[in-house]
N, C-alpha and C positions, 0 to 999 in steps of 0.2 A: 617352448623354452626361449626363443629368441624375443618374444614377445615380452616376456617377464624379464630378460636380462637389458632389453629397449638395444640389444646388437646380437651380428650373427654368431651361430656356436661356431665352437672351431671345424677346420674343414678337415679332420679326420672323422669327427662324428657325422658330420653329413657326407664321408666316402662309406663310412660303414653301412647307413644308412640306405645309399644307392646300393652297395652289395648285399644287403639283406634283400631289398625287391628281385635284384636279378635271381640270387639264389631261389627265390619264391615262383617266379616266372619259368624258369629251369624246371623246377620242379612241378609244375602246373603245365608244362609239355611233355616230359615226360610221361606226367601221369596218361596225359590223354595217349599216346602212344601205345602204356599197357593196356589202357581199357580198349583199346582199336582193336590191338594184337589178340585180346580175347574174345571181343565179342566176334572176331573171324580166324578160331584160331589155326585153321589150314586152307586157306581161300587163297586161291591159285596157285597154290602148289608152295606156298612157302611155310619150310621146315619148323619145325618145333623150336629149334638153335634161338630162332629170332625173337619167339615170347621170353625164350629164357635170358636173352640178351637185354630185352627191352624194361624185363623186371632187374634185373642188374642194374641200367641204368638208371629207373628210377629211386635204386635202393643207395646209390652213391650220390643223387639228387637228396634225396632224407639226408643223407648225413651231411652232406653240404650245408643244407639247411639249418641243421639245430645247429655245426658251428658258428653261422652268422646268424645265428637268433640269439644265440649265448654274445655275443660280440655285439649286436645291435640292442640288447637289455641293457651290457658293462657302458654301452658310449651313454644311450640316456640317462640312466644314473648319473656320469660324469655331468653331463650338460645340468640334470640338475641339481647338483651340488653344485654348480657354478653360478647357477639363475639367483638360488635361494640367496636372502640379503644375508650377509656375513655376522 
């Protein structure tokens, strides 16, 4: 898009944009965390509590996510209704 407008977008669409990776990356440790927690799920002695804690956190990771996916869809649109010639 900055490429088409020949300047940069505005710098909330490129903070949305940094927040949508992070929430992605969030979510991409997470995940690996559940699948750890399962593929050992009582190895050395550690409780049940913690798989179920670790699917918790990755289920507030998902929802983190789709609201900066919904937020990082609304900024591009914006950027490109801005690119396109008037």
């Amino acid at each position: 898009m900055e490429r088409l407008r020949g300047a940069p977008v505005h710098r909330n669409i490129s903070r949305t944009l940094e927040l949508h990776l992070e929430a992605i990356q969030v979510t991409q440790a997470r995940r690996k965390d559940e699948i750890g927690n399962a593929a050992n799920p009582q190895s050395h002695g550690v409780p049940r509590w913690n798989n179920e804690k670790a699917v918790l956190a990755l289920a507030a990771a998902l929802r983190a996510l789709a609201g900066a996916t919904r937020r990082a869809r609304t900024a591009l649109w914006c950027a490109l209704q801005a690119a396109l010639p008037k």
